[in-house]
ROLO-432424 format. One line per field, with one value per residue (C-alpha): residue number from 1; x, y, z. Coordinates in nm, 4 decimals. Layout:
BEGIN
resi <- c(NUM; ...)
east <- c(X; ...)
north <- c(Y; ...)
up <- c(Z; ...)
END
This chain:
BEGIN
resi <- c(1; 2; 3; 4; 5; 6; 7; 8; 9; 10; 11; 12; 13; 14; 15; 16; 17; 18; 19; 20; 21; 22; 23; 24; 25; 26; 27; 28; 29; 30; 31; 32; 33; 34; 35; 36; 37; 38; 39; 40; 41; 42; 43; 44; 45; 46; 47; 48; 49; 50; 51; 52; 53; 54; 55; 56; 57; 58; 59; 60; 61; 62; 63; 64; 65; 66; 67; 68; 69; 70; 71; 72; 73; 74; 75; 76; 77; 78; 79; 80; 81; 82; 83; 84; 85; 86; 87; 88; 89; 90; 91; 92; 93; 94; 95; 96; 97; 98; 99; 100; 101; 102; 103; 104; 105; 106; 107; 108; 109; 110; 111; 112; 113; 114; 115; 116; 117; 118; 119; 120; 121; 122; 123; 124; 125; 126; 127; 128; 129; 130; 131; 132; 133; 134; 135; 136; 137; 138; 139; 140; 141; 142; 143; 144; 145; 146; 147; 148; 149; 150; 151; 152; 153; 154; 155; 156; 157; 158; 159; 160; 161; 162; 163; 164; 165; 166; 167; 168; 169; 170; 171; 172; 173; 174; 175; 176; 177; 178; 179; 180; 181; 182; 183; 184; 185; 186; 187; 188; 189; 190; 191; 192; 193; 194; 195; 196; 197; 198; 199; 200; 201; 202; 203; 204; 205; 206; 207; 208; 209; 210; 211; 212; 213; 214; 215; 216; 217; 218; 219; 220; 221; 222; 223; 224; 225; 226; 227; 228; 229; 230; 231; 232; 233; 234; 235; 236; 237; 238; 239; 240; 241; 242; 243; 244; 245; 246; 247; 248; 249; 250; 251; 252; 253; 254; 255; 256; 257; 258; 259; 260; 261; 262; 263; 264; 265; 266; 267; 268; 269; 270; 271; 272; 273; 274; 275; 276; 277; 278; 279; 280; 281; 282; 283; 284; 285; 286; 287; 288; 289; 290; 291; 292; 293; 294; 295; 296; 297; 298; 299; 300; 301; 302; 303; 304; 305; 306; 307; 308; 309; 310; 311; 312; 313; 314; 315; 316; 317; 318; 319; 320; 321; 322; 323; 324; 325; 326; 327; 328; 329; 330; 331; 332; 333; 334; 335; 336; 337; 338; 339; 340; 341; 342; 343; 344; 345; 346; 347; 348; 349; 350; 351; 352; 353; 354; 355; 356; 357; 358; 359; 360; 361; 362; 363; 364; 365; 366; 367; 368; 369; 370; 371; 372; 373; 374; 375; 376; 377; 378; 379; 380; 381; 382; 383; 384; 385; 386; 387; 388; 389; 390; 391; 392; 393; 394; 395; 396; 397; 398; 399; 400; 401; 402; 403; 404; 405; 406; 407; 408; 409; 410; 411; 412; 413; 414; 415; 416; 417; 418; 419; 420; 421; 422; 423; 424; 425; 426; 427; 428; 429; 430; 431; 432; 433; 434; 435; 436; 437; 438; 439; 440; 441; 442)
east <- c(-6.1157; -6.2401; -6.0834; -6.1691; -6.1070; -5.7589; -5.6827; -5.7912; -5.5969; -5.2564; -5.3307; -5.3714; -5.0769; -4.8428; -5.0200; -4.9501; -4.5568; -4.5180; -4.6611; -4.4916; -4.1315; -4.2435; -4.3367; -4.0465; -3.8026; -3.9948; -3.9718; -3.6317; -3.5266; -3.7367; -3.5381; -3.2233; -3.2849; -3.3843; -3.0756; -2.8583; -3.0416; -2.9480; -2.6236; -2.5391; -2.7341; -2.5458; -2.2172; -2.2654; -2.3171; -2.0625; -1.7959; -1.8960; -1.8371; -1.4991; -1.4193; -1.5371; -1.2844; -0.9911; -0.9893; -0.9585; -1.3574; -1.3950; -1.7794; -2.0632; -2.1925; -2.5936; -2.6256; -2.9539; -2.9256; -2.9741; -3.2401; -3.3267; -3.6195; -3.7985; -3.8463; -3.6035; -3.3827; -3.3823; -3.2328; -2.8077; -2.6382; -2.2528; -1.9166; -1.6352; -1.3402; -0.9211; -0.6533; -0.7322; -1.1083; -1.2338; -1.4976; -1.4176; -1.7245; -2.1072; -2.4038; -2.6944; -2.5248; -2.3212; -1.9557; -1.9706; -2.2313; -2.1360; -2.1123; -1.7736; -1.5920; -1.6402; -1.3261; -1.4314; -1.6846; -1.4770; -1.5198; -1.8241; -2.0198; -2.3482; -2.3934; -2.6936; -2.6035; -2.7834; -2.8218; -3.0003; -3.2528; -3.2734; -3.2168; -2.9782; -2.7918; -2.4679; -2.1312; -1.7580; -1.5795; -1.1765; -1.0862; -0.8569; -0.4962; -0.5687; -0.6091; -0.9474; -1.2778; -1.6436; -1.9336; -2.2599; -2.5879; -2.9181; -3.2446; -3.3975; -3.7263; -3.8934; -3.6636; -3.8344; -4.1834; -4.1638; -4.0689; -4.3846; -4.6095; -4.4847; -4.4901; -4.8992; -4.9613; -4.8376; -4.9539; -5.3266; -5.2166; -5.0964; -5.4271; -5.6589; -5.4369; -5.5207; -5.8662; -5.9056; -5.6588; -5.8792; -6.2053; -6.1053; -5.9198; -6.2581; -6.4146; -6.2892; -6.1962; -6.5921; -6.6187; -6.4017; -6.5168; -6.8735; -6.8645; -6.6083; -6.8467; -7.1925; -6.9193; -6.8535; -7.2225; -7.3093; -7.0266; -7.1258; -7.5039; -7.3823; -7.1938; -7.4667; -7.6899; -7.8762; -7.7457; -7.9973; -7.7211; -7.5905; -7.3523; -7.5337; -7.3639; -7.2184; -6.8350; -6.6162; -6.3436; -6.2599; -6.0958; -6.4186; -6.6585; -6.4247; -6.4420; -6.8239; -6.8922; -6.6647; -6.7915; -7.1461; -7.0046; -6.8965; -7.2782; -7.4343; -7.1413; -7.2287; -7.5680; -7.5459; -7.3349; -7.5216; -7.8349; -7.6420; -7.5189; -7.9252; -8.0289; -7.7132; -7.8410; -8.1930; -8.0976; -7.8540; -8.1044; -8.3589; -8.1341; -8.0428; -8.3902; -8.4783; -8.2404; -8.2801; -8.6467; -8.6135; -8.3674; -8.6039; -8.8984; -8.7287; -8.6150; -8.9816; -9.1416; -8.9328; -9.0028; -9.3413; -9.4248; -9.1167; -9.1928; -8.8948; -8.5553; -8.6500; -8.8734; -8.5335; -8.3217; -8.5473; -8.5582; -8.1906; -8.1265; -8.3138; -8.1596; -7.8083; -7.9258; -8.0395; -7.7010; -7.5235; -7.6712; -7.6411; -7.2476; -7.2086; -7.3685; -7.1447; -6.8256; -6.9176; -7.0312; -6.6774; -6.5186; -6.6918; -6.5286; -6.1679; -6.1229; -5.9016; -5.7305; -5.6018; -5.5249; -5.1369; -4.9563; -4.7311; -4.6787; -4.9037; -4.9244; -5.2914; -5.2920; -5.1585; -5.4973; -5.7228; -5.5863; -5.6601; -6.0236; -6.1110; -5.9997; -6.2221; -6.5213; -6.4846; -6.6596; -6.9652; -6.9401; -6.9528; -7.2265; -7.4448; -7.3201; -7.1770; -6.7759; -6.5504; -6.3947; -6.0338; -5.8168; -5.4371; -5.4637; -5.1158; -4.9672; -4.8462; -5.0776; -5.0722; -5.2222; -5.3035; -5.2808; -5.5259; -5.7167; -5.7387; -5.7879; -6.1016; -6.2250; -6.2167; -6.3906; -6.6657; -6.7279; -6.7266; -6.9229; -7.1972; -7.1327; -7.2028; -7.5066; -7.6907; -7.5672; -7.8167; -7.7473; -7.4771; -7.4055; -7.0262; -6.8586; -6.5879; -6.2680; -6.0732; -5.8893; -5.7596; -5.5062; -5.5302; -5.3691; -5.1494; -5.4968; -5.5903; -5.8971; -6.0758; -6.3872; -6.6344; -6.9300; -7.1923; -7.5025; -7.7764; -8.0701; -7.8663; -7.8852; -8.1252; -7.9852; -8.1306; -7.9717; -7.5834; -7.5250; -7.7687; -7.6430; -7.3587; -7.5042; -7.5047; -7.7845; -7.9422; -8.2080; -8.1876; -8.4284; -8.1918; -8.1300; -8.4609; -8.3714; -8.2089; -7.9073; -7.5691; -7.5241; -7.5948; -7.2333; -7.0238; -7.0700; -6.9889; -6.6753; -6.5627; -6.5949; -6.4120; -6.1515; -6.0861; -6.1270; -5.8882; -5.6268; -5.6969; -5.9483; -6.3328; -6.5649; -6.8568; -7.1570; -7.2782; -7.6768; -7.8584; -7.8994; -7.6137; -7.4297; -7.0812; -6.8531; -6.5387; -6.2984; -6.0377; -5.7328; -5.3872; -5.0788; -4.7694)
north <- c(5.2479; 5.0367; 4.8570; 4.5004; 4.5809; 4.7058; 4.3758; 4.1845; 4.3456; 4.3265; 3.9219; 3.8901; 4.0760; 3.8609; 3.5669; 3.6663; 3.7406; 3.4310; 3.1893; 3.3654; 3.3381; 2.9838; 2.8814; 3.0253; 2.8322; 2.4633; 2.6114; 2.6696; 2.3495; 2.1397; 2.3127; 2.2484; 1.8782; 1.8223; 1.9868; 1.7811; 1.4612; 1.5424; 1.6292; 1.2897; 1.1051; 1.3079; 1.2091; 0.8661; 0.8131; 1.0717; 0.8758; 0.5356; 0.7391; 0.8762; 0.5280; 0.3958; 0.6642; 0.5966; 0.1975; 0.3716; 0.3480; 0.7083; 0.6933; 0.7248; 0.4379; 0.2976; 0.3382; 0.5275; 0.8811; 0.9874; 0.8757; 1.0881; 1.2322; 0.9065; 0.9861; 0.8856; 0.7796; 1.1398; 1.2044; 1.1868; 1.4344; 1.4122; 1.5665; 1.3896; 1.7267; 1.6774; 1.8860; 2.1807; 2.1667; 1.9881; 1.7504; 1.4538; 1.2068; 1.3294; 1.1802; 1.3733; 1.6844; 1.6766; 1.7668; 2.0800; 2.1802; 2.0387; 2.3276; 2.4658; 2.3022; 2.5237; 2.6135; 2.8122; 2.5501; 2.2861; 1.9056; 1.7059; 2.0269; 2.1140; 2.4054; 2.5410; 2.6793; 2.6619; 2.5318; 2.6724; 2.7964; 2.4358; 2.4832; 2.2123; 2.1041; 1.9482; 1.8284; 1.8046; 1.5171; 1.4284; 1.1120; 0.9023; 0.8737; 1.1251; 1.4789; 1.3948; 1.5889; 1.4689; 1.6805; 1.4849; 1.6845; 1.6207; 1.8686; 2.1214; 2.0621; 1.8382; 1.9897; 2.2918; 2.1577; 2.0351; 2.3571; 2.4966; 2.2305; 2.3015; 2.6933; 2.6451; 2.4574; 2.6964; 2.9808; 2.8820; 2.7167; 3.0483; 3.2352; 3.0123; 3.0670; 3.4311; 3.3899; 3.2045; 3.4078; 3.6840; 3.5474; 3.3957; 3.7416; 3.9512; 3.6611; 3.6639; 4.0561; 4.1015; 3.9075; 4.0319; 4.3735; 4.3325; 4.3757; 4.6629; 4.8006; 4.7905; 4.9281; 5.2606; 5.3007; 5.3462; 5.6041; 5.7970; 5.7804; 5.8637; 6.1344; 6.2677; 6.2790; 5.9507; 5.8538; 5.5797; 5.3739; 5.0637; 4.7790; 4.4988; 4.1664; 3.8546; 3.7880; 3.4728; 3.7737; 3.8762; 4.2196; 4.2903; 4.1965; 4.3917; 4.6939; 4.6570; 4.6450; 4.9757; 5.1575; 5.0892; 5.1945; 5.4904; 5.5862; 5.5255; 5.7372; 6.0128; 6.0049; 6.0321; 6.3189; 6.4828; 6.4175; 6.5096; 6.8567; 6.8920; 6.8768; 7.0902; 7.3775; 7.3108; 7.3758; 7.6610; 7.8466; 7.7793; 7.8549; 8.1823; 8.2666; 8.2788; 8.4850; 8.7406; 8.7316; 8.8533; 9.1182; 9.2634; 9.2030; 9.3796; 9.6622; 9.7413; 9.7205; 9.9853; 10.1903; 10.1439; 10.2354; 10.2982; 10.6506; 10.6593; 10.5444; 10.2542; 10.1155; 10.1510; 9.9981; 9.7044; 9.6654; 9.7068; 9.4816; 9.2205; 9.2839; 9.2438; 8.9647; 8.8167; 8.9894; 8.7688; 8.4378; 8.5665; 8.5906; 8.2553; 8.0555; 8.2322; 8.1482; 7.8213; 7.7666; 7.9479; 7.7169; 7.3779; 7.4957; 7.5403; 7.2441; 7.0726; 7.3691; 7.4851; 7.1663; 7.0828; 6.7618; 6.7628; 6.5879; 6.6880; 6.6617; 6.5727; 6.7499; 7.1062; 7.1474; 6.9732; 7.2068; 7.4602; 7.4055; 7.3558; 7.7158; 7.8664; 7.6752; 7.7162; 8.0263; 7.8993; 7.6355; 7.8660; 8.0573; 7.7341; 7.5785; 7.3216; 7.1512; 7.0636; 6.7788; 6.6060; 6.3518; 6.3848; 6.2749; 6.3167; 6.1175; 6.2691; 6.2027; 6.3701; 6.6600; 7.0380; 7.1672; 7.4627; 7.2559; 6.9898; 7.2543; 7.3469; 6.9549; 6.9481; 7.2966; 7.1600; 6.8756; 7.0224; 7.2931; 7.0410; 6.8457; 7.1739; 7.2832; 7.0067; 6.9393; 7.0316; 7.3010; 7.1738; 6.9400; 6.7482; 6.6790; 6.4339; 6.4043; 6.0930; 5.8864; 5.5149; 5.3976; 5.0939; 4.9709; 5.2840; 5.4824; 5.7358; 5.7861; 6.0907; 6.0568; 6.3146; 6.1678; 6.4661; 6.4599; 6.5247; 6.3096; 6.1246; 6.0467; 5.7784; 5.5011; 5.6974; 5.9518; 5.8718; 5.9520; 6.2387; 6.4644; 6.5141; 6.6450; 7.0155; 7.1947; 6.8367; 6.9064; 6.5189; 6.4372; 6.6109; 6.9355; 7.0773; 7.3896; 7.6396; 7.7079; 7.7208; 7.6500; 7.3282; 7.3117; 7.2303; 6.8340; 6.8848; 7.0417; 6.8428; 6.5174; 6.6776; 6.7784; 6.4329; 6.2381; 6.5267; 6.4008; 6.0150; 5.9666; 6.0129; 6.1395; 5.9010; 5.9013; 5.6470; 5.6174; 5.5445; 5.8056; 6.0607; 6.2136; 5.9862; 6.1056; 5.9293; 6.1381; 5.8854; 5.9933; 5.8058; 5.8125; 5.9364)
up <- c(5.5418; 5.8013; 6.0739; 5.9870; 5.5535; 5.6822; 5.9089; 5.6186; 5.4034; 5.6319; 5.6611; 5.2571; 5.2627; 5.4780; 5.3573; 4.9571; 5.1121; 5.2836; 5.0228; 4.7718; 4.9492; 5.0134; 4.6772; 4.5410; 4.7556; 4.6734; 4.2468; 4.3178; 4.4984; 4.2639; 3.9213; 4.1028; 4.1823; 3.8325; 3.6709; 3.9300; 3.8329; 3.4666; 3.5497; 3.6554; 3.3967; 3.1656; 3.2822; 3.3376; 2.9172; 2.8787; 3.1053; 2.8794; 2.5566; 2.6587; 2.7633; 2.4492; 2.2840; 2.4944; 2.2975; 2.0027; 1.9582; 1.7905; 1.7278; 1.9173; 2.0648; 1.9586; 2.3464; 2.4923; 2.6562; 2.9462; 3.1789; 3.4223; 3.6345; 3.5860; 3.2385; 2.9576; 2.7923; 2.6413; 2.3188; 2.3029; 2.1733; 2.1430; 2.0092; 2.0132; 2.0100; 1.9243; 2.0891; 1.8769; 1.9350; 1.5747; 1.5666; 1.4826; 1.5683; 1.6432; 1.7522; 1.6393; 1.5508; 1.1710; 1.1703; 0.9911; 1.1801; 1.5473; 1.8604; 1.8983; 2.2114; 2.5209; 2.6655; 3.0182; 3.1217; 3.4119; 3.3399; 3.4368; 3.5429; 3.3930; 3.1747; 2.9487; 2.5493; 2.2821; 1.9482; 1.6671; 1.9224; 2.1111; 2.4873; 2.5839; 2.9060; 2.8536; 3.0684; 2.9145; 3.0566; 2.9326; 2.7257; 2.9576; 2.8487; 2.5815; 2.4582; 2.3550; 2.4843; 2.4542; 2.4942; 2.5787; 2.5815; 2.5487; 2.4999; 2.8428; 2.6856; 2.9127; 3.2006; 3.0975; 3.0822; 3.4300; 3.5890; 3.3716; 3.5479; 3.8935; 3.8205; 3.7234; 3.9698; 4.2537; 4.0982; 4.1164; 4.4808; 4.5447; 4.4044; 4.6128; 4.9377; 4.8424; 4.8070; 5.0685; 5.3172; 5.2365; 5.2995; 5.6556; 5.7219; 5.6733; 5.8432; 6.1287; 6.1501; 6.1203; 6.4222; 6.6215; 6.5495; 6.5647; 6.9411; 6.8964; 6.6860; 6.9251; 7.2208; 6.9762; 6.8626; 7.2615; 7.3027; 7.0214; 7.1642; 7.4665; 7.3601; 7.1667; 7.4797; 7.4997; 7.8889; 7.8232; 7.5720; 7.7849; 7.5921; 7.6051; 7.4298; 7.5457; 7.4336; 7.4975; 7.4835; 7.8760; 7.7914; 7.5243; 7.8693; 8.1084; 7.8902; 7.8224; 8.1965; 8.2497; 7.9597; 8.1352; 8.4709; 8.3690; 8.1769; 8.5346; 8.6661; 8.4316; 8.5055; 8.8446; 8.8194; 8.5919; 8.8448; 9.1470; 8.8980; 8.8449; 9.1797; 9.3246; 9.0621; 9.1546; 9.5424; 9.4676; 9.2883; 9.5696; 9.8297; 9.6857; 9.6397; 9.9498; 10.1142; 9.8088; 9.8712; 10.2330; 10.1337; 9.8952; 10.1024; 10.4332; 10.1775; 9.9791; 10.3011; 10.4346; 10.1962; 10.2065; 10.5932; 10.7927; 10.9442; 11.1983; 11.2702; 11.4640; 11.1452; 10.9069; 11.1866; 11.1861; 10.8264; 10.7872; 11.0469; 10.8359; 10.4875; 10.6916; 10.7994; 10.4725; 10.3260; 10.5150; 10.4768; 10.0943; 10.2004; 10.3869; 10.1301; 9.8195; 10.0418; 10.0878; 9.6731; 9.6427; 9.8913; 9.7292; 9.3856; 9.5279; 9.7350; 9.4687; 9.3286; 9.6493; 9.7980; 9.8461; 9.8768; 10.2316; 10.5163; 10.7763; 11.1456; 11.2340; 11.5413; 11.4014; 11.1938; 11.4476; 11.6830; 11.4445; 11.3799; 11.7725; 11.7737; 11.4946; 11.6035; 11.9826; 12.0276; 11.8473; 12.0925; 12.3923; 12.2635; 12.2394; 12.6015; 12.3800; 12.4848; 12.2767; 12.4753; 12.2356; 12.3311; 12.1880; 11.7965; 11.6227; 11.3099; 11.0001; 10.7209; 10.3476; 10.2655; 10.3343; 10.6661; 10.5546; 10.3863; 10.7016; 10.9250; 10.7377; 10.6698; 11.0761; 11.1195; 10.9228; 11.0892; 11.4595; 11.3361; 11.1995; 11.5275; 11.7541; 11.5728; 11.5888; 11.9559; 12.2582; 12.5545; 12.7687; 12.5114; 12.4909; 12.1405; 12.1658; 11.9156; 11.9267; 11.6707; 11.6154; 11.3403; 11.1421; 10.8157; 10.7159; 10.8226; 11.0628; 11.1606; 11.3646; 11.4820; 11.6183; 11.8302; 11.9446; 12.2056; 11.8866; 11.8342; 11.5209; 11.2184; 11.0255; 10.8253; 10.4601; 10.5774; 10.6340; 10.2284; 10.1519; 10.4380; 10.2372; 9.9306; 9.8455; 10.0153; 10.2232; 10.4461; 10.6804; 10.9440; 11.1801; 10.9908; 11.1053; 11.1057; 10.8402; 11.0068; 10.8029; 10.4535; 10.3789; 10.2093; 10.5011; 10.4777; 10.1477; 10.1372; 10.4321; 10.2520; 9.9046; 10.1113; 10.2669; 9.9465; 9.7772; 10.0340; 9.9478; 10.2524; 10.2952; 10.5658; 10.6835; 10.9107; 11.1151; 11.1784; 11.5373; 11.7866; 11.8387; 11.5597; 11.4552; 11.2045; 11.0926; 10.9125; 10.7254; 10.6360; 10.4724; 10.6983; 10.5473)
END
């Protein structure tokens, strides 16, 4: 069942409960007002009989019923009862035929009986100065007939409120899930592999619009991810080509005309080679796909892991003539100090590559709004503005990666790492390279 056939069918339902309750009340009230009009009617002839009886007037008056209900007068009928309970005057009934007196019913209060099948509504009122008892009644005919009208009439009231209910329900549930409706076909498009599907309607509902525009959001996101997955498999596959190539290369031709031992040391010396770079760039697919399982929530010291990764990449800035020249950074921010410690190696590592002889990297850091930031400025030729983003995608070859040297991970991992702690690494273009790792105190 539908969404929009149940809410219609939950609104005819409260509707057909609430009209029903309410009807029921009014049919209620209304057959209570009428008896209570009788009622009175009733005893008002029934109080000029008795008083009538009490001068020594035993008959029944030539005195019209009851009027009640603006219709009347309705048709009298009256026992005039002794002590003992035996008729003694009628009006409309015969004496050997007359109701018995009712004993359990209290004076001047209504009460229904019947009469050789004749619904009738009658009161009991006492004779003044006398043992006397007069019944006055009269027929719950047109009593009766009323409450039929009213009942009719709110019953088909009630079946058009149904109708009706119904009708606006559906209405109005088609409506409001027509847009509902276009938002699920584009998931299930989506889903099914169209990344092409985008909502596309115009609602007076905010939350409908909001959840259109994230819905959309999120397709662009996916596609973009599943470009970004495309073109890191694309690169993988390319950069473990080409190392594989060289190791099989160095190894056939080998075999194929080494004749001493300085031909295999050659060759050998070129698989390792190739074996390596094969090694490196596993460790750092490896390291890519760990960052957030290995990353832990702590409070850090910036400087222990800073300190760390001017260690590790220190000799590879010796063996370039490049210095690694750090001011004092300390705060306590959240994260990893294994993981940090790697985030920085990355960065100074990219910085001292790509750094000329005699070259200077400088570390320094500045703090603003609850963040800390490092920065890492080296002596390179820079980086251009199109580049700033795609130098940290997998495998990115920018204008100042001209060169194969390294991974072409390390950018990578760096900026995972950061954004796994709640920061972000960023580059700044024009000449020299500038690198801003942000990071949330603690």
């Amino acid at each position: 069942m539908s969404f929009r056939v149940r809410t219609a069918l939950v609104v005819l339902v409260l509707t057909a409960l609430t009209m029903g309750a309410a009807f029921a009340i009014v049919w209620e009230r209304f057959v209570a007002s009428q008896r209570h009009q009788l009622d009175q009617a009733l005893l008002d002839v029934a109080r000029r009989e008795a008083s009538e009886a009490a001068g020594g007037n035993l008959d029944f008056t030539d005195s019209p019923g009851p009027s009640a209900n603006a219709v009347g007068p309705l048709p009298k009928y009256g026992v005039l009862y002794s002590l003992g309970g035996r008729a003694l005057s009628t009006a409309n009934f015969s004496l050997d035929d007359a109701p018995s007196m009712p004993r359990s019913v209290p004076y001047e209060t209504g009460f229904d009986f019947e009469h050789h099948g004749i619904p009738m509504r009658g009161v009991v009122v006492p004779v003044p100065q006398s043992s006397m008892r007069v019944l006055l009644a009269t027929t719950r005919l047109d009593l009766a007939d009323d409450s039929d009208i009213l009942a009719r009439a709110m019953s088909i009231a009630f079946a058009v409120g149904c109708v009706w209910a119904a009708i606006v329900a559906f209405g109005v549930a088609t409506r409001l899930t027509r847009e509902h409706a276009k938002v699920a076909s584009v998931a299930q498009r989506v889903a099914s592999g169209d990344t092409s599907a985008r909502v596309a309607f115009r609602s007076s509902d905010r939350d409908l619009r909001q959840l259109a525009s994230d819905l959309n959001a999120m397709i662009e996101r996916l596609v973009s991810l599943l470009a970004l997955q495309d073109r890191f498999i694309a690169h993988a596959s390319h950069e473990l080509r080409t190392p594989l190539t060289s190791l099989r290369i160095e190894i056939e031709h080998a075999l194929r005309t080494a004749k001493d031992r300085d031909d295999y040391e050659s060759a050998l010396k070129g698989a390792l080679d190739s074996a390596l770079r094969l090694s490196n760039l596993a460790e750092g697919l490896l390291q890519l796909a760990r960052v957030k399982a290995e990353v832990e929530d702590a409070r850090v010291d910036v400087q222990e892991p800073l300190a760390d990764a001017i260690k590790d990449v220190a000799p590879l800035g010796r063996s370039r003539d490049v210095f690694i020249v750090s001011e004092p950074v300390t705060g306590l921010v959240q994260g990893d100090r294994r993981g940090l410690a790697r985030l920085f190696r990355n960065v100074l590592e990219n910085a001292v590559r790509f750094s000329p002889r005699m070259g200077r990297v400088h570390v320094e850091s500045k703090r603003a709004d609850g963040v800390l930031e490092v920065v890492v400025v080296d002596d390179g030729k820079g980086i251009s503005v199109e580049d700033v983003e795609r130098i940290f995608e997998p495998f990115a070859r920018a204008g100042r990666n001209d060169h194969a040297e390294g991974t072409g991970l390390g950018l990578t991992i760096a900026r995972e790492l950061a954004r796994s702690c709640g920061g972000d690494v960023f580059a700044s273009p024009g000449p020299g390279g500038r690198f801003v790792v942000r990071l949330p105190t603690a």
